[in-house]
N, C-alpha and C positions, 0 to 999 in steps of 0.2 A: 287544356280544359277537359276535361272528364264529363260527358252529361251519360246519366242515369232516366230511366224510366221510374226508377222507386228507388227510393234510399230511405235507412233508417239513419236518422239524424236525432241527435241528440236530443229533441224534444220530440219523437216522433217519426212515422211516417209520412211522407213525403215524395210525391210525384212530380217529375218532369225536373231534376234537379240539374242544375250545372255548376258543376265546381272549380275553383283557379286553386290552383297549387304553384310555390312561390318557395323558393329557396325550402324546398322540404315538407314547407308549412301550409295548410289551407287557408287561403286567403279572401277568399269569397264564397261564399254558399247563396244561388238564388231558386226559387225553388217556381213551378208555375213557368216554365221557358219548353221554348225549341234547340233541339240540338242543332248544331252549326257544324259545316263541311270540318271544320279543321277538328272538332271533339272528337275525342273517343268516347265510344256510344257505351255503353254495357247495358243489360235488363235488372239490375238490381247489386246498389251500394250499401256494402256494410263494414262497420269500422273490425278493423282486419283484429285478430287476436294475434297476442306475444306468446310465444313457446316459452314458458318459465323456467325450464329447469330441461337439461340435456346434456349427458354425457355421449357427445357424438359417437368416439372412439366404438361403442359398444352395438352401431348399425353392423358393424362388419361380422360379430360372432351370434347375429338374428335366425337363430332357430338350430343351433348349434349345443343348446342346452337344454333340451324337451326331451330326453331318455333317461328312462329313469329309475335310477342306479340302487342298487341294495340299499336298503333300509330307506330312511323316509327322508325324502327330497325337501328342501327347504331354502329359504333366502341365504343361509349361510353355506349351503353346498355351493349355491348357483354361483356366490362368491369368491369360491376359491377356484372354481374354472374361470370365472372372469381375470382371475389373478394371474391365470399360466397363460391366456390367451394375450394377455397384454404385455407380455415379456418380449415378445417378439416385435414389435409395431415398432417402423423409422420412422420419423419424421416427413418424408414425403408420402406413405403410407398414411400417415396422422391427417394428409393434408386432405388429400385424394378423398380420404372417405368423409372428413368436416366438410368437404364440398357439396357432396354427392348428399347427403342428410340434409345440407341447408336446401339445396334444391326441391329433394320432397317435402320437406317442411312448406316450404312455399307453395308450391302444387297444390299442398292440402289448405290452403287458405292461410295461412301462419306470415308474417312480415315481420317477425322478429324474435331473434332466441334470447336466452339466458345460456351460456356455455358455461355449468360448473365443471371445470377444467382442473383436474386433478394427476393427470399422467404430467408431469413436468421431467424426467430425466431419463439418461439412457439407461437399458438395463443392468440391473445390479446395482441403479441405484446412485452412480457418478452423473455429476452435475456433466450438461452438456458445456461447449466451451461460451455459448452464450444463452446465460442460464433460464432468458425465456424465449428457445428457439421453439418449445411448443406452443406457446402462447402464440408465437407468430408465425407458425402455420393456420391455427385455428384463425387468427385471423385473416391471412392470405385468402380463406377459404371463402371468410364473409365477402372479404372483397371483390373474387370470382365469381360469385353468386348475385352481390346486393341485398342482402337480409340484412335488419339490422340488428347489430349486435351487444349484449351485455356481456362483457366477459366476467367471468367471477373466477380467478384465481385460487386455487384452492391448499387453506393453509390444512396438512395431516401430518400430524407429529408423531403419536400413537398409533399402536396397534391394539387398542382396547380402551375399555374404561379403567381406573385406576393410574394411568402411565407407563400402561405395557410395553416393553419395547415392539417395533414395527418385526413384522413380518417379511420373510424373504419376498413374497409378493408385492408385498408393500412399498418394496424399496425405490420405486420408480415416481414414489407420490408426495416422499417424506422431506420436509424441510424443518429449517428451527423458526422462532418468530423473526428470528433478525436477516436470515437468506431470503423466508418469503415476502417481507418488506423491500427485500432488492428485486423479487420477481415481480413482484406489481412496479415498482416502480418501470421494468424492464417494461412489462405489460403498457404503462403508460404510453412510453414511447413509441411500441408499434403500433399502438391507436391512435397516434393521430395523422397516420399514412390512410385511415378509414375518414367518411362519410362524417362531419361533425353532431350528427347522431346517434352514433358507435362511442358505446365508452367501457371502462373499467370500473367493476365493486370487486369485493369479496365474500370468501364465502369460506369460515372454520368448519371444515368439513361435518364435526358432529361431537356433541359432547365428548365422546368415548372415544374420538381421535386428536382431541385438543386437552387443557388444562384448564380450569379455574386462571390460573394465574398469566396464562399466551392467552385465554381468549382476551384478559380485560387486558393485554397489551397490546394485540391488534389492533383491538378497538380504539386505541388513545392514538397507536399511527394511523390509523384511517378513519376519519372523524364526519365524514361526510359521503353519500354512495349509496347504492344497494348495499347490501348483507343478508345474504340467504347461508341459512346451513339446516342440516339432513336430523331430524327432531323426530324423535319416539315413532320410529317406522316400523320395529319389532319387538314384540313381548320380550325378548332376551334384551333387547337395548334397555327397555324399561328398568327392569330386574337389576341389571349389571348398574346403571346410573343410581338407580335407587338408595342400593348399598354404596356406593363408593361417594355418594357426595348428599345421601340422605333424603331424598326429594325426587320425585319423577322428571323427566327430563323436560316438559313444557312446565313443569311446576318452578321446577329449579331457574329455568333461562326467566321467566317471568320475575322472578321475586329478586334475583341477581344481576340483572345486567337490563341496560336503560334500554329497551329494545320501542323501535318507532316505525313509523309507516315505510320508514327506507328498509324494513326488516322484513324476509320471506322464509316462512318457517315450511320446508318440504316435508311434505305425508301427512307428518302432524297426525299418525293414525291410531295410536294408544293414548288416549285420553279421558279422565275422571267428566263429569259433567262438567265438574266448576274450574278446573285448564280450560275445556274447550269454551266456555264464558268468558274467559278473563283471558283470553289470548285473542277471542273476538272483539273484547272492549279495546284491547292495544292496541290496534289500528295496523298489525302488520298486516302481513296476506300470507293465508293458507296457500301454499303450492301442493298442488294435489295432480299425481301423476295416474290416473284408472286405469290404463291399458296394464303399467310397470308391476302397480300395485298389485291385481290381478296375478300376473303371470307370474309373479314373486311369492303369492299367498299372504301380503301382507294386510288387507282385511281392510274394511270399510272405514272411511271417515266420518266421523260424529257429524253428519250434515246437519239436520233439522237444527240441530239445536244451536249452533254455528251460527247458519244464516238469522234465525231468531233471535241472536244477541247484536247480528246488525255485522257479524263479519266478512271481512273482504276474501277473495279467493281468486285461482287464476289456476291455469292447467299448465302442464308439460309430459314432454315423451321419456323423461326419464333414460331409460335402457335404450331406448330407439327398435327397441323389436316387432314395433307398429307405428309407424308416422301415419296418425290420420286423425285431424281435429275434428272431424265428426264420432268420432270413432272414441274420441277419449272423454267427451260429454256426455254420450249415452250410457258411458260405463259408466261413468260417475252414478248418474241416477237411478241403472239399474243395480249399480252394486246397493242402494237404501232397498229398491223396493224389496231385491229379495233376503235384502237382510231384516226388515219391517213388515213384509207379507202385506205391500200397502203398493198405490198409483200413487203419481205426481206429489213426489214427495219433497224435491227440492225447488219450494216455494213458499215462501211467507203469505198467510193465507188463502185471498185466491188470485188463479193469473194463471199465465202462461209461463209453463216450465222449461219447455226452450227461450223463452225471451229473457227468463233469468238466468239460465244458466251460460249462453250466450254473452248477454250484454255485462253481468259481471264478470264473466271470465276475461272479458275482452277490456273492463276498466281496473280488474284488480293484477291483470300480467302487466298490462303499462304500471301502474304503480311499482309494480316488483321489479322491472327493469328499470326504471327509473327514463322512459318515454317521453311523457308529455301526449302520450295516444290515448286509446281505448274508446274514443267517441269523434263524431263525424259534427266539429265545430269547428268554427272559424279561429284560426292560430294553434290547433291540433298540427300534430305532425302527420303525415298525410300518409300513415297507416291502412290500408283499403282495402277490401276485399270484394270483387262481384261474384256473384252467384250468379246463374240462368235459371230466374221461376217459371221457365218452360220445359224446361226436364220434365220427363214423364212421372218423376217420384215427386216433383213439386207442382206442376200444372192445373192440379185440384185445390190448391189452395190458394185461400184469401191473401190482401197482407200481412193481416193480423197474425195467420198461421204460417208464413213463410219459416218463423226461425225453429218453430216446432217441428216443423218437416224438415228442415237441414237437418238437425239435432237426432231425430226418431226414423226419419223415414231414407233419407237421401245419403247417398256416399261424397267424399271428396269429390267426383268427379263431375258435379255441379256448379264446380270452382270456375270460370271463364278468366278473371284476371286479377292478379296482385300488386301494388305498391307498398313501397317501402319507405317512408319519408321521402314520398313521391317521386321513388325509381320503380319504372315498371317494369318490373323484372320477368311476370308470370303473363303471357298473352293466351287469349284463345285456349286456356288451359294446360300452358305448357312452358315449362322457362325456357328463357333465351337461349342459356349456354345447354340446355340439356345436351346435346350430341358430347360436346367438348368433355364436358364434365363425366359424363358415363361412359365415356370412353376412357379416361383417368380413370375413373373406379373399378372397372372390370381389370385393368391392369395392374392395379395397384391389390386386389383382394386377389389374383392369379400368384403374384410375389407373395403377398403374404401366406395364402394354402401353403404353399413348395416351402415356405419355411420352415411349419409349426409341425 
């Protein structure tokens, strides 16, 4: 049993709560109680948010690409160092560090990734001898950790828009429709060594790395899941999709392919008005990564008008060059106001802009992982987050303003404790394995330096 001093539960706040967790699930919520010897106590429950989108691999080259080289720095420079960085990475290297990022993930309040997982082979490009030995490091890692995990396997055929062929970079990422069918399937299997809240989607990396013709035959092998893929993130992608298939790339996926609420369109950051309307009425979810965006220069998301057509949304770390879920909210919001020269911006008329940005991020990442989380109800998977609203960055405020002050004023380290479809992985602000685990990582990124 878990008793709380305050929780926000699904209709509200709520004091003096005790809740039973039950094979993953919350199975009682009583609110009006005393905590009992055997509960764990916390000062404030909130339903934990899912990390939507995360290329772990890429914690390890965190601040390795901030110099800045002749002529004008861009998402696609930052690219092709990602490209030579990733040449070198083993598999128990691959593992070490999915570990060590689920962990901070979790620290910062997070109980659940989406892994779009696109490193699948050795370098230069040969299939390993079992072809999703990286998928099952990635997973190894959740399993070390206890985060819970969406894998999204990543189908990249292309090195461009048009059918380019792949790049020598590339070559570590590339399959056809019919090998990446055998890597999910592969994926399948080492998922069900995980938590039966860990599962497998996918995820066609991005217009300009798939076809018209592989995306709608993925789609027919895999009929049921997540599906997230990487949607007009840069004015070049725009540009390149425009020409080569006539239609802007959320214009084009909208009007051509049956996309549903199992759909997570990442960045989603170049957008006409009427894309960002009609991709709101579709019912997928914006993944929107602010820290990633940011440090890419890939530029603001069409909020206001978004959430005013009623769309869903969730966050993620993307790059991983900053894990910290407070940290990726406040960017969201600030990247409107100073893109609007406006306050409290991302809010449908009036209210509190942490409780929305917040409680939908935390109902539209379960959506996109396909969870069954995001809110603190009875047969919810038991997703959880505490805060301490005795932190000195939070101790001024009411209820009402606690998730405003997470959001604006407080750092992750507010975080007291995390569950994961009720494994409590994070106590007293600190995961279990952390010694284990960062003692793997510091060794594993030692091997890797001496390589590269």
């Amino acid at each position: 049993m878990i008793f709380a001093k305050h929780a926000r539960l699904s209709a509200g706040w709520a004091d003096d709560v005790r809740i039973n967790i039950e094979n993953g699930r919350i199975s009682s919520i009583e609110t009006g109680q005393s905590a009992q010897a055997s509960d764990t106590t916390v000062d404030t429950l909130l339903p934990a948010l899912a990390n939507l989108h995360s290329h772990s691999f890429q914690r390890a080259m965190a601040g390795m690409t901030e110099y800045r080289m002749a002529g004008k720095d861009s998402f696609w420079t930052w690219r092709d160092l990602m490209y030579r960085f990733t040449a070198s990475l083993t598999p128990e290297q691959v593992e070490a560090i999915a570990a060590f990022v689920f962990l901070e993930m979790q620290e910062a309040g997070y109980a659940s990734v989406g892994e779009f997982h696109y490193l699948h082979h050795q370098p230069g490009g040969t299939p390993y001898e079992d072809l999703g030995e990286l998928s099952a490091r990635v997973m190894a890692a959740a399993g070390t950790t206890g985060i819970g995990l969406t894998h999204l396997p990543v189908l990249y055929t292309y090195g461009g828009a048009g059918q380019v062929p792949l790049e020598a970079g590339q070559a570590r990422f590339g399959n056809s429709v019919d090998r990446f069918n055998n890597l999910v399937a592969a994926a399948w299997g080492a998922v069900a060594e995980l938590p039966d809240d860990c599962r497998v989607g996918i995820a066609p990396h991005s217009l300009r790395a798939t076809s018209p013709d592989d995306l709608q035959a993925v789609l027919a092998s895999h009929t049921a899941g997540p599906v997230h893929i990487h949607i007009a993130e840069q004015p070049k992608e725009v540009t390149d999709i425009s020409a080569w298939l006539g239609a802007r790339p959320v214009e084009w996926l909208l009007a051509n392919v049956e996309v549903s609420k199992d759909w997570c369109l990442i960045h989603a950051t170049h957008m006409t008005d009427s894309e960002t309307v009609n991709m709101a009425k579709s019912g997928v979810v914006a993944g929107l990564c602010p820290v990633t965006e940011a440090n890419l220069g890939d530029g603001p998301f069409n909020g206001p008008a978004y959430l005013n057509a009623g769309g869903a949304f969730g966050i993620g770390s993307d790059s991983n060059v900053l894990i910290s879920l407070t940290e990726e909210l406040r960017t969201l919001e600030y990247s409107q106001r100073l893109r609007d020269i406006a306050r409290n911006v991302l809010v449908v008329g009036e209210g509190s802009v942490g409780e929305t940005l917040y409680t939908g991020a935390a109902k539209g990442g379960a959506q996109a992982l396909g969870r069954g989380a995001g809110e603190i109800s009875v047969g919810a998977l038991a997703d959880l987050t505490a805060i301490d609203s005795t932190s000195p960055s939070l101790c001024a405020l009411r209820k009402d303003q606690l998730l405003d002050g997470l959001v604006f004023a407080a750092k992750d380290n507010v975080v007291s404790d995390v569950w994961s479809a009720g494994r409590h992985n994070v106590k007293s602000g600190t995961h279990v394995q952390r010694e284990t685990i960062t003692r793997a990582y510091r060794f594993a990124m030692d091997s890797l330096i001496a390589s590269l």
